[in-house]
C-alpha positions as CSV (number, residue, x, y, z in Angstrom):
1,X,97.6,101.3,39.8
2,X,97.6,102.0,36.4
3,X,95.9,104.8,34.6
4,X,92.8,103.4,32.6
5,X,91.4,105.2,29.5
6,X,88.7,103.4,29.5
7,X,86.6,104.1,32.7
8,X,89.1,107.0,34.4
9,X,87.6,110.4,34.2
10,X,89.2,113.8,33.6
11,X,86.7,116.6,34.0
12,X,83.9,114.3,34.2
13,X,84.8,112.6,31.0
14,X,86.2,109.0,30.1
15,X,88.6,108.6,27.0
16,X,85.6,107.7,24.5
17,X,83.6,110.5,25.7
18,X,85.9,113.4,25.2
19,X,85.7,115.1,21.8
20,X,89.1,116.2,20.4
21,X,88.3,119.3,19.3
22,X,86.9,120.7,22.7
23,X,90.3,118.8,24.3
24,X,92.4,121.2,22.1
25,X,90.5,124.1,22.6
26,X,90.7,124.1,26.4
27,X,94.4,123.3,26.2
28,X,94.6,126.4,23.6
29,X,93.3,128.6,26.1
30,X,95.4,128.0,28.7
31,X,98.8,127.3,27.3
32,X,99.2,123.6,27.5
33,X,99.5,122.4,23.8
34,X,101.4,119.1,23.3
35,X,103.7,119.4,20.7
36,X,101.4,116.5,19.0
37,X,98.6,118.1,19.2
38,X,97.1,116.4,16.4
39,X,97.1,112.9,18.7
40,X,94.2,112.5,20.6
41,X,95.9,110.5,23.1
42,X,98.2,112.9,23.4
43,X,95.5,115.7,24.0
44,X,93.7,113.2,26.9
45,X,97.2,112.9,29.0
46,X,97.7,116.0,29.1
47,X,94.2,117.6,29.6
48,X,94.4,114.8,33.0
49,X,97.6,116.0,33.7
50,X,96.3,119.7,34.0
51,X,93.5,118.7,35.9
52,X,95.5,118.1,38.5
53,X,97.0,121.6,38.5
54,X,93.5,123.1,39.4
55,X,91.7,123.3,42.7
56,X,88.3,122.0,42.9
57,X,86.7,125.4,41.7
58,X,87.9,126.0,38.5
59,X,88.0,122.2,37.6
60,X,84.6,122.5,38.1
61,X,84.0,125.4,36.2
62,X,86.0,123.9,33.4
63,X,84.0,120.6,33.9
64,X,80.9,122.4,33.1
65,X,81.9,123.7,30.4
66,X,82.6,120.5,28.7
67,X,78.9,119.8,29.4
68,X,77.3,123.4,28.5
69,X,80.0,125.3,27.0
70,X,80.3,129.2,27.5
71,X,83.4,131.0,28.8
72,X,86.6,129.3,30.3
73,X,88.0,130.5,33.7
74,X,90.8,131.7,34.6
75,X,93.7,129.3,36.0
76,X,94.5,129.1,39.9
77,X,97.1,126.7,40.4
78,X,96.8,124.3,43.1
79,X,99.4,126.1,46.2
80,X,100.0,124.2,48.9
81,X,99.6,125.8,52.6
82,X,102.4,127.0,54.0
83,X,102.9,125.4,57.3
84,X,103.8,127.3,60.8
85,X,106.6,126.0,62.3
86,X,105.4,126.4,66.1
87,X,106.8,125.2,69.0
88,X,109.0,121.7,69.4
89,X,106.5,119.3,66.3
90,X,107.0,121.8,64.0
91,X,110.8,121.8,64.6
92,X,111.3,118.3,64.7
93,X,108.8,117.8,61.6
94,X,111.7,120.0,59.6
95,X,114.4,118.3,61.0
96,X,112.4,114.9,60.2
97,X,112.5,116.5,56.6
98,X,115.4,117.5,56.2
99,X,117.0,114.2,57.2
100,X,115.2,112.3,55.1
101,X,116.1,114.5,51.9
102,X,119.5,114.3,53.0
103,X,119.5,110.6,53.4
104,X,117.7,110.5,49.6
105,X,120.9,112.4,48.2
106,X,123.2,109.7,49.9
107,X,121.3,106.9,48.7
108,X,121.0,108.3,45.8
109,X,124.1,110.2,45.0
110,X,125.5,107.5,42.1
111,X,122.3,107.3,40.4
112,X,121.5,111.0,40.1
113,X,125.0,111.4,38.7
114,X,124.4,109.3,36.0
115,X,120.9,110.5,35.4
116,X,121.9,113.7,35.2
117,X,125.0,113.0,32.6
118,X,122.7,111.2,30.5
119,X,120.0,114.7,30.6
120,X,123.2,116.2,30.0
121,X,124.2,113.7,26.8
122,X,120.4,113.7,25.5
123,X,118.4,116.8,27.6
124,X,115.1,114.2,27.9
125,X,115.6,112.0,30.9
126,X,114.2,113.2,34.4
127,X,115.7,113.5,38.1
128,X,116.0,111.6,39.9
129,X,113.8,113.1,42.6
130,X,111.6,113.8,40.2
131,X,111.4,110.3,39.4
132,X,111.0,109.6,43.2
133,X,107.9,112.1,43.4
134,X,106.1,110.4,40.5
135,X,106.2,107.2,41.9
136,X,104.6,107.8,45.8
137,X,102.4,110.0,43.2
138,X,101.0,107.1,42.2
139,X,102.1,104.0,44.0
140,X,102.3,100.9,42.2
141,X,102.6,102.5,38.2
142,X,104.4,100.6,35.6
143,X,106.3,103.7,35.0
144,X,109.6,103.6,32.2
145,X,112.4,105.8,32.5
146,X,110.2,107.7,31.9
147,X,110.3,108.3,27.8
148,X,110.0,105.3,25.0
149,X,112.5,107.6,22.7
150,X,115.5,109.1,23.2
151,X,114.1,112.0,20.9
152,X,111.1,112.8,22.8
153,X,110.5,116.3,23.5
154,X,108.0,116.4,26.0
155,X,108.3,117.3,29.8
156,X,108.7,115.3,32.9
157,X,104.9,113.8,32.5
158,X,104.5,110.2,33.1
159,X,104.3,106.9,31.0
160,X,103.0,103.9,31.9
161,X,103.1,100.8,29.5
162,X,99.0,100.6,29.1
163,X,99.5,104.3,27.8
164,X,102.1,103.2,25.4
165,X,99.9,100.0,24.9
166,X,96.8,102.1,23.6
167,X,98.6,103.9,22.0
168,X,100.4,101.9,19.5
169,X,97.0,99.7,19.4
170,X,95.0,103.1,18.5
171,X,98.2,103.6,15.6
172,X,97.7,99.6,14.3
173,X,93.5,100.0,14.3
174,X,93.8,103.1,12.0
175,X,96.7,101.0,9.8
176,X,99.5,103.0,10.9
177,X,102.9,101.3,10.7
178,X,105.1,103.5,9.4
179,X,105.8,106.9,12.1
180,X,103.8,105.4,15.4
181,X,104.9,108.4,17.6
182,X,105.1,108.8,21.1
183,X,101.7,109.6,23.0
184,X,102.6,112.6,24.3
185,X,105.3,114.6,21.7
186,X,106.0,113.8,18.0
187,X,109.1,111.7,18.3
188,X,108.8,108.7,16.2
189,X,109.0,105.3,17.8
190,X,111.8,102.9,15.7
191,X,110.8,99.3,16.1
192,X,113.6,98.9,18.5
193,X,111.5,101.1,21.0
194,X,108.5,99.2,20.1
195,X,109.9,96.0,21.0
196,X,111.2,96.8,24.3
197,X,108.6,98.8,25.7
198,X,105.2,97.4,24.5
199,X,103.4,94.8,25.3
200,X,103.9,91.2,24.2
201,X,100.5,90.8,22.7
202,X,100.9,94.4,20.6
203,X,104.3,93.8,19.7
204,X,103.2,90.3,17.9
205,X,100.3,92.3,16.1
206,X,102.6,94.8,15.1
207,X,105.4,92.3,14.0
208,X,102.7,90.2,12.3
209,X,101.3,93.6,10.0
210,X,104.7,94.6,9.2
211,X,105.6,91.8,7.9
212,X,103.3,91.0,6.3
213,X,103.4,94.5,4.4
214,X,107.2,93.6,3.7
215,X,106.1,90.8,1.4
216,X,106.5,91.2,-2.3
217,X,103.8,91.5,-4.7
218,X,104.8,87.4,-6.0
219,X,103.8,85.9,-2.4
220,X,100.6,84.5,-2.8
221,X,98.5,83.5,0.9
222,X,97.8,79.9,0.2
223,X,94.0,79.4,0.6
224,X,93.9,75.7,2.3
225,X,90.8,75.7,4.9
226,X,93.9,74.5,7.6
227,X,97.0,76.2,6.3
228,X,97.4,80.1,6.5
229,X,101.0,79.9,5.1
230,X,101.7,81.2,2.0
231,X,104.5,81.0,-0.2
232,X,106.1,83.2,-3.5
233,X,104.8,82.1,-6.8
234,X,106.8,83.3,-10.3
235,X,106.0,82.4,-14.0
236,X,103.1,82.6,-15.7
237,X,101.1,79.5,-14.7
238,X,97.8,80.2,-12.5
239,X,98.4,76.7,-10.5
240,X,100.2,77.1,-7.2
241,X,100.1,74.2,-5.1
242,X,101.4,75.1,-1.3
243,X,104.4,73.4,-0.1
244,X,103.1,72.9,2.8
245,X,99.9,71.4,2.9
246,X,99.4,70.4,-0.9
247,X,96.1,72.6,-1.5
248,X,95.6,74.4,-4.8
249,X,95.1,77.9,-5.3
250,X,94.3,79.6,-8.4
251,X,97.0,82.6,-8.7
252,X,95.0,84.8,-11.0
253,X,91.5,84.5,-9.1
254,X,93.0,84.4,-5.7
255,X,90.4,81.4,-5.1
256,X,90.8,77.8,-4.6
257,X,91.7,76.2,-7.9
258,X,88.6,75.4,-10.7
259,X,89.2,72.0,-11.1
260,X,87.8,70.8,-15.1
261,X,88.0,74.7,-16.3
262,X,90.6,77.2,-17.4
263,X,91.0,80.4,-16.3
264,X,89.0,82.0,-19.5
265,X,86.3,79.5,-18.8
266,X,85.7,79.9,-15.5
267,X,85.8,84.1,-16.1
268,X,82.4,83.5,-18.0
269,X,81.2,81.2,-15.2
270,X,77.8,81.9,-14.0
271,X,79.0,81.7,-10.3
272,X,81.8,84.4,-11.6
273,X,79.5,86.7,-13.5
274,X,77.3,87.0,-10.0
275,X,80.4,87.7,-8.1
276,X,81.4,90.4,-10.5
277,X,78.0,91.8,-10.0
278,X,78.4,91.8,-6.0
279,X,81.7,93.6,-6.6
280,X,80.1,96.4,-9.0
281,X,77.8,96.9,-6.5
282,X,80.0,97.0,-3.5
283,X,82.7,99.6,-5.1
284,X,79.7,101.9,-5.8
285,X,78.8,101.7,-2.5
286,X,82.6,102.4,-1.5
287,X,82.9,105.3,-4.2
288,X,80.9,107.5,-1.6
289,X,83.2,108.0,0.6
290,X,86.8,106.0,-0.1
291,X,89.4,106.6,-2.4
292,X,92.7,104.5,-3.6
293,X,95.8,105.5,-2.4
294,X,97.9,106.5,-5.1
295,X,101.0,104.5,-4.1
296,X,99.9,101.2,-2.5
297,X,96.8,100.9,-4.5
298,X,94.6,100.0,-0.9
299,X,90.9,101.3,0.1
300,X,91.4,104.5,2.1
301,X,88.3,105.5,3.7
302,X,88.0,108.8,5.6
303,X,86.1,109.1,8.9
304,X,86.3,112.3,9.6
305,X,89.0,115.5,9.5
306,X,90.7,117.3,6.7
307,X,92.1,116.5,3.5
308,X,95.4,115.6,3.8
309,X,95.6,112.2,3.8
310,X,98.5,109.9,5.3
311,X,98.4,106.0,4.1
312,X,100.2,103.7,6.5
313,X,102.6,102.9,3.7
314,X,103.8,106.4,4.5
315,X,102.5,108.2,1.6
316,X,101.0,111.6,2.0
317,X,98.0,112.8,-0.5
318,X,94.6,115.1,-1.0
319,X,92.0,112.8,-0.7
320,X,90.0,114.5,-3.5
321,X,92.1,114.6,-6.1
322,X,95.1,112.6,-5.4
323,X,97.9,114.6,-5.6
324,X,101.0,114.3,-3.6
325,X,101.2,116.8,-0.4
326,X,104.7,117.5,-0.5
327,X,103.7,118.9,-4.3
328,X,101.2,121.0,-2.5
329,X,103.2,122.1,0.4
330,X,106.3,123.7,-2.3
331,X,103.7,124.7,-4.9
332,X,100.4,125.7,-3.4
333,X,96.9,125.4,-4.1
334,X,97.7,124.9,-8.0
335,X,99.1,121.5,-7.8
336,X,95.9,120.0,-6.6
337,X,93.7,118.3,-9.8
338,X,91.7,120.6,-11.5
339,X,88.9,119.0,-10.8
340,X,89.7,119.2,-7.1
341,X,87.8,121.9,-4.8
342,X,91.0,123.1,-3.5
343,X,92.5,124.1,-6.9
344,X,92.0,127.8,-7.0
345,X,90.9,127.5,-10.7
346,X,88.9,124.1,-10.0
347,X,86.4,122.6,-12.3
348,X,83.3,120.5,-11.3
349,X,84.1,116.6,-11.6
350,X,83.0,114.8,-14.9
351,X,80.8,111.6,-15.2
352,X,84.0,109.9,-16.5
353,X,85.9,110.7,-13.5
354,X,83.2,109.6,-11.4
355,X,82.7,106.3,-13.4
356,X,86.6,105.8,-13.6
357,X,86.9,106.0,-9.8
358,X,84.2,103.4,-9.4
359,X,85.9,101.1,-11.9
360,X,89.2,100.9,-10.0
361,X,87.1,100.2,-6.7
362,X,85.5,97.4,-8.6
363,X,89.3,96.2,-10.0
364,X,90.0,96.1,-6.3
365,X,87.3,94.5,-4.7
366,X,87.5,91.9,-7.5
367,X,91.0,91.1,-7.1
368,X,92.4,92.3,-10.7
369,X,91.2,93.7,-13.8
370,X,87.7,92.5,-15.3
371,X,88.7,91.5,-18.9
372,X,86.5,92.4,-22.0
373,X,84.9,88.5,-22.0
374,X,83.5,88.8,-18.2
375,X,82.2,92.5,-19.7
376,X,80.7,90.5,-22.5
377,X,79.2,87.6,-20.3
378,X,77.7,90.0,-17.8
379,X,76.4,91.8,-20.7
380,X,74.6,88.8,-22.0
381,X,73.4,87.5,-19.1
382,X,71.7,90.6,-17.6
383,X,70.0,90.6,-21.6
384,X,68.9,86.9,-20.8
385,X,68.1,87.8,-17.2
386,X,65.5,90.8,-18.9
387,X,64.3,88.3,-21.9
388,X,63.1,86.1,-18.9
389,X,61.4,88.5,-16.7
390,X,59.7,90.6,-19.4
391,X,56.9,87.3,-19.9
392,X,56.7,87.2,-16.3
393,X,56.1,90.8,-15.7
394,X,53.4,91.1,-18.2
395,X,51.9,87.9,-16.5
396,X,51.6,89.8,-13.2
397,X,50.4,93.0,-14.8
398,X,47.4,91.2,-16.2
399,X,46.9,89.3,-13.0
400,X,46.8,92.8,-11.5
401,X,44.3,94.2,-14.1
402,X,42.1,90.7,-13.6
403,X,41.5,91.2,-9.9
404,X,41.3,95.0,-10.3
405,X,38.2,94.9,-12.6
406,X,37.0,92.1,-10.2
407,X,36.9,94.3,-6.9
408,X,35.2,97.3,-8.8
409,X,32.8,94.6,-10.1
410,X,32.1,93.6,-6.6
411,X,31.9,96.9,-5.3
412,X,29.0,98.2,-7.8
413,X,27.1,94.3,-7.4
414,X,27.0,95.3,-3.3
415,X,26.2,99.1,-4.1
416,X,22.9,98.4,-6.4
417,X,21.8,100.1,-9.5
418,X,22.8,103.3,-9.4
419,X,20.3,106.1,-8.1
420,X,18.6,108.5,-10.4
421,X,19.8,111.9,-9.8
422,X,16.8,114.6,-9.3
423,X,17.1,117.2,-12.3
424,X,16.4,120.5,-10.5
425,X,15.1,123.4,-12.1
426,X,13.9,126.4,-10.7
427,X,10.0,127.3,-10.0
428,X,9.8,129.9,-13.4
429,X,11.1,127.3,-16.0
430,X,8.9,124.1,-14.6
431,X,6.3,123.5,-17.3
């Protein structure tokens, strides 16, 4: 049966449980680094794969240290027994053996020579007995031949198709389109190989986002309740009706079209200037902890990990400052910002900066850039929005003031008059 990530356990630990970091450490220690080490995927194959190297002790051991941590043990490969030969059984069990590897190189003799001049053409693809051994490994697998890409580096491990499949679905969740890479090495996967290996539900989604990120910036997603085509609009007019199902779509708003208004009209709407608000609001929430990629212009937020950052358009950048990585890998520290920590001579981040950031986070949340008259009409309706709460908020302070003289006047009606206080004096000054 297939392998499942999702409730299969290597060292006590399901897929979602396992922490990356403590997967790479272990595999560290012992020598068993995938070459894409920085997949997590990658790091959970091959971390089951070693389990089944070690005996019971030491997976135990190593088990409990993914609990409670402390010191690894050392390896002790799994060795199997060497069996006695004794007597007749034990002869006839060779013979038994033999005959049947014998009859495997017979059957077998045409396809092993091909395998092996195509490991000789590429160096990637396995045995054929070793081929033979994975599958009554684990009877039943979906296993490929046994690599998605010719380039692949990694050893004779297998493959099945729900590994590739959670993969690639991992890749697509975190918007990667551009360099999916095999689970287990860092060959890159064309779209030829993702076609004919994956699944037909993940190669539609995958089809589906990169074509959709093909599309010029002139295709505009027509906005019809039953439609979800789209279609390219040129020229400078707002209006696009769709071809297809005759709904209107304001171009510059990106929202059905304002029937009675222009576009400068409908900017100083009331229903626009609220929006605009919401927007503001939502991109200083956002400033926290996103940033625009440099290239593509899309949200980029950061979950956890280091700075470099790599946008599924394929564009690599510091997430703090912006600057390309290639510029930083050929010239260092220096060709971070300088208001970016990792600049050796950095400076601390202006107001400006900080307000500039949130202003292109509101540009994008909005749809486009807010034009000095939206400024204006927020402007003047937040003045309105004060002139008419400033009557009501004196009204409730001297509400407030009204029933906080009443209660004390309550309080000293229940308390009485107020007791005299007995003047003490001592005995020698009484008169």
């Amino acid at each position: 049966m297939a392998f499942d990530y999702q409730s299969s356990k290597v060292f006590g630990l399901n897929f979602k449980e396992h922490d990356a970091r403590k997967m790479r450490h272990v595999l560290k220690h012992y020598g068993k680094l995938p070459e894409n080490q920085g997949d997590r995927l990658a790091l959970f194959l091959r971390l089951q794969t070693f389990e089944t190297s070690l005996d019971e002790e030491v997976s135990g051991k190593v088990k409990e240290w993914f609990e409670n941590g402390g010191d690894l043990p050392s390896t002790h490969p799994v060795t199997a027994p060497a069996e006695e030969s004794s007597g007749e059984g034990g002869e006839d069990e060779a013979n038994e053996d033999k005959e049947e590897d014998s009859d495997e190189e017979e059957g077998s003799d045409d396809d092993s020579s091909s395998d092996s001049g195509a490991s000789a053409n590429s160096g990637h693809e396995l045995q054929w007995e070793d081929r033979e051994r994975a599958l009554r490994r684990h009877p039943g697998m979906d296993i490929f031949d046994l690599f998605p890409q010719r380039d692949c580096r990694h050893p004779d491990t297998l493959l099945c198709r729900e590994c590739l499949d959670l993969s690639i679905t991992t890749d697509i969740e975190y918007g990667l389109l551009i360099g999916i890479k095999c689970p287990l090495c860092s060959a890159v996967l064309t779209d030829h190989d993702i076609l004919c290996k994956a699944s037909l539900g993940v190669v539609n989604r995958y089809s589906y986002l990169r074509e959709k990120a093909s599309r010029p910036d002139t295709f505009v997603m027509c906005l019809g309740p039953k439609c979800g085509g789209g279609q390219i609009h040129e020229g400078p007019e707002p209006l696009m009706v769709c071809d297809h199902c005759k709904f209107k779509t304001c171009v510059k708003h990106k929202l059905p079209w304002h029937q009675g208004q222009s576009c400068d009209e409908f900017d100083v709407d009331d229903s626009q200037i609220e929006r605009l608000e919401q927007d503001e609001a939502t991109a200083k929430l956002l400033a926290k902890d996103s940033r625009i990629c440099p290239k593509c212009k899309e949200c980029v937020v950061r979950s956890d990990g280091c700075d470099h950052m790599e946008c599924r358009c394929g564009n690599s950048w510091c997430y703090l400052c912006g600057a390309d990585w290639e510029n930083i890998l050929r010239l260092g520290g220096a060709a971070h910002g300088r208001n970016c920590p990792n600049n050796p001579d950095s400076l601390s981040r202006t107001r400006s900066q900080n307000l500039a950031n949130e202003t292109a986070l509101t540009n994008l949340v909005h749809g486009g850039p807010v034009n000095e008259a939206q400024t204006r009409a927020k402007y003047a309706k937040q003045a309105a929005r004060r002139e008419a709460m400033r009557p009501l908020a004196l009204a409730a302070a001297e509400q407030r003031m009204k029933e906080q003289a009443l209660a004390k006047s309550d309080s000293d009606t229940k308390s009485g008059p107020p007791k005299k206080r007995t003047k003490l004096v001592s005995a020698w000054e009484e008169k």
